[in-house]
MILUM-762724 format. One record per residue: residue number from 1; x, y, z of N, C-alpha, C in turn. Coordinates in nm, 2 decimals. Each point is the difference from the previous one (the first is absolute). Example, Ala and Ser with C-alpha at 12.3 -4.5 7.8 and 13.67 -1.06 7.14 Angstrom:
REM residues 2
1_1.32_-0.57_0.78_-0.09_0.12_0.00_0.09_0.12_0.00
2_-0.04_0.11_-0.07_0.09_0.11_0.00_-0.08_0.11_0.08
REM end
This chain:
REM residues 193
1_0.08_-0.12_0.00_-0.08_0.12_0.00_0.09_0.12_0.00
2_-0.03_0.09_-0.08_0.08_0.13_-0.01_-0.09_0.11_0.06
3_0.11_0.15_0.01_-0.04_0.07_0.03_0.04_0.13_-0.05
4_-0.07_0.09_-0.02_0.01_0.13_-0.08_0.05_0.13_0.11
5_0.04_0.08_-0.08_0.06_0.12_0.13_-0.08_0.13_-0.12
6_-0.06_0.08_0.08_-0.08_0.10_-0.11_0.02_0.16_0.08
7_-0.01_0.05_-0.04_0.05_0.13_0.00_-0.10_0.04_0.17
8_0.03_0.09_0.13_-0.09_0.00_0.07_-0.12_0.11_-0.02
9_-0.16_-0.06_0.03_-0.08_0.00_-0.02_-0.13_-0.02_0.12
10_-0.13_0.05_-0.02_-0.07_-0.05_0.11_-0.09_-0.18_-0.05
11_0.05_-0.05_0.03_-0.01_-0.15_0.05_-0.10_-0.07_0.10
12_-0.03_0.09_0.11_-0.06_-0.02_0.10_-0.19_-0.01_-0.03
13_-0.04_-0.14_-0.03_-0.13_-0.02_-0.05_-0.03_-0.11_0.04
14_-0.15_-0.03_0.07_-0.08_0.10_-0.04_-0.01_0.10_0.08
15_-0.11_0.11_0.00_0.00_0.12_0.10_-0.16_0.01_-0.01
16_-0.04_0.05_0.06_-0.11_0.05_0.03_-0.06_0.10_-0.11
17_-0.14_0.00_-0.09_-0.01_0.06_-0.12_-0.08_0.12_0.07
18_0.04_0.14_0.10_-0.06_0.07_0.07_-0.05_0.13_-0.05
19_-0.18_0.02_0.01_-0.05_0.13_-0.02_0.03_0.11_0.16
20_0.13_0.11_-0.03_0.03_0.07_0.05_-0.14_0.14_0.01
21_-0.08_0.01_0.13_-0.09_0.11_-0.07_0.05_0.12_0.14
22_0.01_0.10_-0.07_0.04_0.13_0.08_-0.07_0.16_-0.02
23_0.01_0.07_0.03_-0.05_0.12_0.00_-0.14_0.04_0.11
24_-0.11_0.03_-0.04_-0.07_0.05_0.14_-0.14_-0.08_-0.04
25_-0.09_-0.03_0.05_-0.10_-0.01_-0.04_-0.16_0.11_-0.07
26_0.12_0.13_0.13_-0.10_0.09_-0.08_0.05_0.13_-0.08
27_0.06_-0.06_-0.04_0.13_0.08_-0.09_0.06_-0.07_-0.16
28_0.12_0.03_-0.04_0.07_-0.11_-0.10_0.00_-0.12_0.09
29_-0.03_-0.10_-0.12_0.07_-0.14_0.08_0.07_-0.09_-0.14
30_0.06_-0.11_0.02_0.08_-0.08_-0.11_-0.01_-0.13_0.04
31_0.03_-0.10_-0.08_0.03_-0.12_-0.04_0.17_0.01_-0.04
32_0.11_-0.12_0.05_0.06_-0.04_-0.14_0.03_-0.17_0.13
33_0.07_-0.06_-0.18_0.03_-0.11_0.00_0.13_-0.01_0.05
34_0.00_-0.11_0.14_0.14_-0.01_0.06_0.05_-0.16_0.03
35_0.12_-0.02_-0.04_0.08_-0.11_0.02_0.09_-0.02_0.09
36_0.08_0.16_0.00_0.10_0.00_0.11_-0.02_0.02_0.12
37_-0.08_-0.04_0.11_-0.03_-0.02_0.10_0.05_-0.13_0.10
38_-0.06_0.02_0.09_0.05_-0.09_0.09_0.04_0.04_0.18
39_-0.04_-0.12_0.05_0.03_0.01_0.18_0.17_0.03_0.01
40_-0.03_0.09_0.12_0.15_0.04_0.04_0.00_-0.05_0.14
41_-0.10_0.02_0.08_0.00_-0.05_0.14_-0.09_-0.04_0.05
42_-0.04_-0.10_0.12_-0.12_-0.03_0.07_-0.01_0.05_0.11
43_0.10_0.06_0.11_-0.07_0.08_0.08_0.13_0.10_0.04
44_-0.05_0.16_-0.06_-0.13_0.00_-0.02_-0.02_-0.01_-0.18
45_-0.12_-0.01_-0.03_-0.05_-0.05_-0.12_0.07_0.08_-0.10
46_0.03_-0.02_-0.09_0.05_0.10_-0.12_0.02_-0.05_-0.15
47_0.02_0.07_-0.08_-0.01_-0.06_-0.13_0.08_0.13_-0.08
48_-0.02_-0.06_-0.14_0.06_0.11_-0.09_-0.09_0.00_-0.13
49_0.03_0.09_-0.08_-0.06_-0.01_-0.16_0.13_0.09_-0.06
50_0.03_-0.05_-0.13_0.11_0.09_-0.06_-0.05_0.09_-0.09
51_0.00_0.13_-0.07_-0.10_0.04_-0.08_0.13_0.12_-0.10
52_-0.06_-0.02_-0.12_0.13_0.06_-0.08_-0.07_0.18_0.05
53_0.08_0.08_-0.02_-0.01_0.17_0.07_-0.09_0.05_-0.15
54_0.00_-0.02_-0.12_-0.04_0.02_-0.07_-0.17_-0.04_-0.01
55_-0.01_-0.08_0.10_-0.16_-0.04_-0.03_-0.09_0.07_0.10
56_-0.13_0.02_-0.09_-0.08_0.11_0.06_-0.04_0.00_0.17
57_0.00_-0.14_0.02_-0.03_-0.03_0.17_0.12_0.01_0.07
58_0.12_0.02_-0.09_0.12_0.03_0.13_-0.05_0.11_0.10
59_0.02_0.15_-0.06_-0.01_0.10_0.03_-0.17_0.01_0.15
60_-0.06_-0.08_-0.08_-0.15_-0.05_0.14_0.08_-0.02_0.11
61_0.06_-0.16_-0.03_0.01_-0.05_0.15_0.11_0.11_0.05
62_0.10_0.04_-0.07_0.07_0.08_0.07_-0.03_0.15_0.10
63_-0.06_0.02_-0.07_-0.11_0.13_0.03_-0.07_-0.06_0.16
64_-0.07_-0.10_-0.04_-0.12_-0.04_0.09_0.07_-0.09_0.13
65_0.08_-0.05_-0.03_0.11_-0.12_0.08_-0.11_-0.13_0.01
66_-0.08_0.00_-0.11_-0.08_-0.14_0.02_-0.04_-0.03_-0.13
67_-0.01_-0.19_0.02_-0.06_-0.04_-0.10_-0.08_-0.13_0.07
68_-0.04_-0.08_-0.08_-0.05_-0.14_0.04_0.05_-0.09_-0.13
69_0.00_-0.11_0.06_0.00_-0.13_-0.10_-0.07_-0.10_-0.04
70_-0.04_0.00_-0.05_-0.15_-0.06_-0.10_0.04_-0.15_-0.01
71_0.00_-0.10_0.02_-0.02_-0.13_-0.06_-0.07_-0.01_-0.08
72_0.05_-0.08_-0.13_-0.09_0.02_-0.13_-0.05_-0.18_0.00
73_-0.08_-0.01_-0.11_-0.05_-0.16_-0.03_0.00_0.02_-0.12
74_0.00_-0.14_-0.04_-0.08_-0.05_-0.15_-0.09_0.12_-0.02
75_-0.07_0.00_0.05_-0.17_0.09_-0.02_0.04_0.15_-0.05
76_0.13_0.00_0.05_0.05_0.18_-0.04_0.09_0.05_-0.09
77_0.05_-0.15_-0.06_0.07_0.00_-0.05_0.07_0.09_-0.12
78_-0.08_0.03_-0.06_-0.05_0.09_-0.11_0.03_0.14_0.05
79_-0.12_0.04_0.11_0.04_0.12_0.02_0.15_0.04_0.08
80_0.06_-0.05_0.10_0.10_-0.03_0.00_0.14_0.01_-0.06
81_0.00_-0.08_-0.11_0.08_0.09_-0.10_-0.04_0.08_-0.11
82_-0.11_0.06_0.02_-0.07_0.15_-0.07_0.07_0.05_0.04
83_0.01_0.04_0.19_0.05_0.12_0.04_0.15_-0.07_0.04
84_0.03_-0.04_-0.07_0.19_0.01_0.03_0.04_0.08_-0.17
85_-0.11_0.00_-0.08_0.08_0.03_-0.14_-0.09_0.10_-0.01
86_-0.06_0.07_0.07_-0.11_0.10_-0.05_0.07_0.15_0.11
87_0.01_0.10_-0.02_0.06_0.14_0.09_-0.14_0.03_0.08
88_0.00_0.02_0.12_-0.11_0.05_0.08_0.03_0.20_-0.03
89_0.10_0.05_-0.10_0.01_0.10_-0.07_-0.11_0.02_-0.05
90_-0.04_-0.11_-0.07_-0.14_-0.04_-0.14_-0.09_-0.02_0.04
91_-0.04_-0.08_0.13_-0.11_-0.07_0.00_-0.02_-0.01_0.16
92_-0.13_0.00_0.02_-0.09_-0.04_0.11_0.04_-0.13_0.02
93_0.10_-0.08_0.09_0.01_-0.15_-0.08_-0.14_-0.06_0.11
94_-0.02_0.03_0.12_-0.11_-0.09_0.04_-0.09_0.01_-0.08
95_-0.03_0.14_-0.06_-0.13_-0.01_-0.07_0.05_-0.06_-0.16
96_0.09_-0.01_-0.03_0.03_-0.09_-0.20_0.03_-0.14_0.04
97_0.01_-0.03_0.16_0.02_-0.13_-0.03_-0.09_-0.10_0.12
98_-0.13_0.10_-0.04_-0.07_-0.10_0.10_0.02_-0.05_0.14
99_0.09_0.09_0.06_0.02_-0.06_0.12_-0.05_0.10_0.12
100_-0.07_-0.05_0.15_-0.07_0.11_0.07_0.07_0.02_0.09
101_0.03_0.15_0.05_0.08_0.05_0.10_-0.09_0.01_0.11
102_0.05_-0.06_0.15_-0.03_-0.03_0.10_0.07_0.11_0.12
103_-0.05_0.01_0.06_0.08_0.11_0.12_0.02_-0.07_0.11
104_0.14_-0.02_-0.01_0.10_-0.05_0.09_0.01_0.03_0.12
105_0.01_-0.10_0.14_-0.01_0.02_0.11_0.09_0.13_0.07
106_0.12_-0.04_0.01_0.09_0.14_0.04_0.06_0.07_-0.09
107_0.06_-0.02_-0.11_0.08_0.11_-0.07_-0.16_0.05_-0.11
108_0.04_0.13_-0.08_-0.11_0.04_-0.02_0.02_-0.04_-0.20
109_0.08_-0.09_-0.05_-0.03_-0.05_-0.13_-0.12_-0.08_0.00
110_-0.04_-0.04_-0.12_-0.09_-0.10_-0.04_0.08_-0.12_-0.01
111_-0.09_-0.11_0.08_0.02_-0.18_-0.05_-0.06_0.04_-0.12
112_0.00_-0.18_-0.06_-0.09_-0.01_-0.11_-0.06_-0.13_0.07
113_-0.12_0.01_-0.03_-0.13_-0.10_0.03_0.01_-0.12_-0.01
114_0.04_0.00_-0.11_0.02_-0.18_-0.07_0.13_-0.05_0.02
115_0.14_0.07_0.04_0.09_-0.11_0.07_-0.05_-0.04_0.12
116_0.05_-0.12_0.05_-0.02_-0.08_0.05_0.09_0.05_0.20
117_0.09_0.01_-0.05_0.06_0.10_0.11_0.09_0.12_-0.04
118_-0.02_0.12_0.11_0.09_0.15_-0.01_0.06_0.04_0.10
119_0.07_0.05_-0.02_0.11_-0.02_0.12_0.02_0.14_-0.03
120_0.01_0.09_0.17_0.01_0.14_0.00_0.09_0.06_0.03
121_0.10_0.06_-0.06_0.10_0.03_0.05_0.04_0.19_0.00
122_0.10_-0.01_0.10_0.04_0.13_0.01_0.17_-0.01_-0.02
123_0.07_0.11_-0.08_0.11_-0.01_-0.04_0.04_0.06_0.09
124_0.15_-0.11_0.04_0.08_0.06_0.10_0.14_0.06_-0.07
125_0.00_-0.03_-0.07_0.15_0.04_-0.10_-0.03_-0.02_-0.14
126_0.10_0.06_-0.09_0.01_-0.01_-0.12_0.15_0.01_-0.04
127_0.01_-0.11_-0.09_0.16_-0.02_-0.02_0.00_0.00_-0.16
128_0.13_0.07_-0.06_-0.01_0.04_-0.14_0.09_-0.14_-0.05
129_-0.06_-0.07_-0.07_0.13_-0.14_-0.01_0.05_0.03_-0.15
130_-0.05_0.06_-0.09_0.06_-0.01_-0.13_-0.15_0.05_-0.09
131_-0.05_-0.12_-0.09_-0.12_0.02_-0.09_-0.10_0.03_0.11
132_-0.03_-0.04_0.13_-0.13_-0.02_0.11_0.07_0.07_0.12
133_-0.11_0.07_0.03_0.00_0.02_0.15_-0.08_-0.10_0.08
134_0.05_0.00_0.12_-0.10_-0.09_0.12_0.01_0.03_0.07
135_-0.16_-0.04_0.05_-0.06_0.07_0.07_-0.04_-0.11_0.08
136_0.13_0.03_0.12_-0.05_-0.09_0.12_-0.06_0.01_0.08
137_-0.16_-0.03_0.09_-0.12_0.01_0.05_-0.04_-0.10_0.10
138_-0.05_0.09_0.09_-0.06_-0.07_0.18_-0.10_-0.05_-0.11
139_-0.08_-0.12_0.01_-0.09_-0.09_-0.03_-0.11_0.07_0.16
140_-0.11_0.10_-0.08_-0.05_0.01_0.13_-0.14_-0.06_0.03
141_-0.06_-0.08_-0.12_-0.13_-0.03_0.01_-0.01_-0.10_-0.08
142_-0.05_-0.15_0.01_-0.01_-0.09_-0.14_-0.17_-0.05_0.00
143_-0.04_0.05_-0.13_-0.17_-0.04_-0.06_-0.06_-0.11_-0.04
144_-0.01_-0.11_0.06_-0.01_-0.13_-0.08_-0.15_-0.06_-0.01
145_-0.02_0.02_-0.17_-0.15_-0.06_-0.05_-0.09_-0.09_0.10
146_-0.09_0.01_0.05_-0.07_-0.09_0.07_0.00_-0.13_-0.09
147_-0.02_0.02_-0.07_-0.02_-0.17_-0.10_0.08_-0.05_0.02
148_0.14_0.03_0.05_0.12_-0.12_-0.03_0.01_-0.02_0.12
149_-0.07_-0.02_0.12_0.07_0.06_0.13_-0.08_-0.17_0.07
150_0.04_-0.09_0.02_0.00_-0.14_0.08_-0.13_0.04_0.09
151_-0.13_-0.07_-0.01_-0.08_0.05_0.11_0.06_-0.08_0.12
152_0.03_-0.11_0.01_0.08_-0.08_0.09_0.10_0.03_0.10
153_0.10_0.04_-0.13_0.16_0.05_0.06_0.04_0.14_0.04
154_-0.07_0.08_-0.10_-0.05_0.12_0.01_0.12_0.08_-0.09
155_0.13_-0.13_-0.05_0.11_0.06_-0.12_-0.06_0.05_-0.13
156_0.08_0.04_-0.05_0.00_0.04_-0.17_0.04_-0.11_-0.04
157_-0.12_-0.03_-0.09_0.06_-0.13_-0.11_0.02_0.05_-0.14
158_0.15_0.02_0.01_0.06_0.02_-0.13_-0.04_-0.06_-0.13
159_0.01_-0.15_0.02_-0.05_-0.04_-0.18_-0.13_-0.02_0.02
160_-0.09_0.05_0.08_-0.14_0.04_-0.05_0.01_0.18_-0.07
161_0.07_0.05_0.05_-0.02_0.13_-0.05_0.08_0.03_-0.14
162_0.02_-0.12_-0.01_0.10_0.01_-0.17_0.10_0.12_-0.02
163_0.07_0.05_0.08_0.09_0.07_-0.04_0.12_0.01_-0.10
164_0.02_0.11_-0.03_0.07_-0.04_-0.13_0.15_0.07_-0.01
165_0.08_-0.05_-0.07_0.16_0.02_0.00_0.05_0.05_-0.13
166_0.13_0.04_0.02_0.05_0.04_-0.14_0.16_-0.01_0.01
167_0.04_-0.10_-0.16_0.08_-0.05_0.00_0.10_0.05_-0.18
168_0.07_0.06_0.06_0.07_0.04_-0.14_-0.06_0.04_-0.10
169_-0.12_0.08_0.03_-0.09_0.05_-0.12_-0.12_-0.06_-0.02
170_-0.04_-0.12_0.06_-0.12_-0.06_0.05_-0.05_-0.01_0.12
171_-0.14_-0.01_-0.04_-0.07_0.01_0.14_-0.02_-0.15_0.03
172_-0.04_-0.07_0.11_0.01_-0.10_-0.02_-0.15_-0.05_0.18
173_-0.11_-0.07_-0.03_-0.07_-0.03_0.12_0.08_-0.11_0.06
174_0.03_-0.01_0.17_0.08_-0.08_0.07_-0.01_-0.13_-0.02
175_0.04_-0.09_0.00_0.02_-0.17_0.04_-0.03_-0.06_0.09
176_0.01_-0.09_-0.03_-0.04_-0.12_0.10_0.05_0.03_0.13
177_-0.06_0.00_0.13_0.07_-0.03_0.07_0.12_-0.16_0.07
178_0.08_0.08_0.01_0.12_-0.15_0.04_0.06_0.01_0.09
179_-0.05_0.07_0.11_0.03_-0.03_0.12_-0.01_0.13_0.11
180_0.04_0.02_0.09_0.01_0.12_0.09_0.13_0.01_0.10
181_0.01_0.14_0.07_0.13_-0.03_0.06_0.03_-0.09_0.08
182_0.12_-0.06_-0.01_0.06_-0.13_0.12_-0.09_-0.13_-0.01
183_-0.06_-0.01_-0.11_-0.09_-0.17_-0.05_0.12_-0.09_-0.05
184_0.16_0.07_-0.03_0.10_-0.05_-0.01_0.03_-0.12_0.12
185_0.00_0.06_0.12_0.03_-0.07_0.10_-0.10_-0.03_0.06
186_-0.15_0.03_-0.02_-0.08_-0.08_0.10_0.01_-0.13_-0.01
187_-0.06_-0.08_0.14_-0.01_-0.10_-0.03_-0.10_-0.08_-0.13
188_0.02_-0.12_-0.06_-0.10_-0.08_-0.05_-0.11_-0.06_0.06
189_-0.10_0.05_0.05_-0.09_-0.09_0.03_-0.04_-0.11_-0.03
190_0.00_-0.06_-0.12_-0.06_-0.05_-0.09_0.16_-0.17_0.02
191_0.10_0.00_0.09_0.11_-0.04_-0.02_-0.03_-0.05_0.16
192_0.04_-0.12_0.05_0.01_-0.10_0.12_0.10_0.06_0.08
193_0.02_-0.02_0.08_0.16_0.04_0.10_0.03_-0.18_0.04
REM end
């Protein structure tokens, strides 16, 4: 088996295929399409999104120090990547792409309705890395759809809510599950002693 050495690049896939929504609810507000995201800490909570300075919602969250993050599905798919290739310069994107703005628990942007979960955040820093700023954020609120929510367990069940990913230019709905953390080492039940 061989192996190839390629020029460096972002590699790191899949990612989360995220509707970023920012601005006010009773003001401007925006849509865009985010990949570079991701958890930085669990306590306390925090996260990031990278966002190039040139796009119309940089200038929002920076202004506002808030955004949210949208989990997208199958079901959104479409509109989803409308607003990663459409300018909220142009367009109304909740209103061109069918999707309904919700008013968010503590920070004062809009969720959108039909992800599945939104996650509220406030920027604690912004760091210039090159093409993207990031915009690293207290995680201060998370929204999660009653439909997916265990009446039982009372968890979020992920592959009921079909969430969806993006991989080198595709979007892609999650897989099977194959296991969970540390089922490496549990024991076998199913195996005698």
């Amino acid at each position: 088996m061989g192996k190839q050495n390629w020029k460096p690049g972002n590699m790191v896939y899949p990612l989360p295929a995220a509707l970023i929504s920012c601005g006010d609810m009773n003001g401007k507000m925006n849509l865009l399409t985010v990949s570079w995201l991701g958890t930085l800490c669990t306590d306390p909570p925090m996260c990031y999104i990278s966002v190039r300075p040139e796009r119309y919602s940089h200038d929002m969250i920076k202004q506002s120090g808030e955004f949210v993050i949208n989990l997208t599905t199958a079901d959104i798919a479409k509109a989803t990547d409308w607003c990663g290739v459409k300018s909220g310069r142009d367009f109304d994107k909740f209103k061109e792409s069918g999707l309904t703005p919700l008013a968010a628990t503590i920070v004062k942007c809009p969720i959108v309705s039909e992800a599945p979960i939104s996650i509220e955040c406030k920027v604690k820093e912004i760091k210039s890395l090159g093409s993207h700023d990031m915009f690293i954020a207290d995680v201060v609120n998370i929204i999660a759809d009653d439909r997916f929510i265990d009446s039982e367990t009372g968890a979020f069940n992920l592959a009921a809510s079909g969430i969806m990913a993006y991989s080198h230019g595709t979007y892609y709905s999650l897989g099977k599950r194959i296991g969970k953390f540390g089922w490496s080492v549990m024991k076998d039940k199913t195996k005698r002693r």
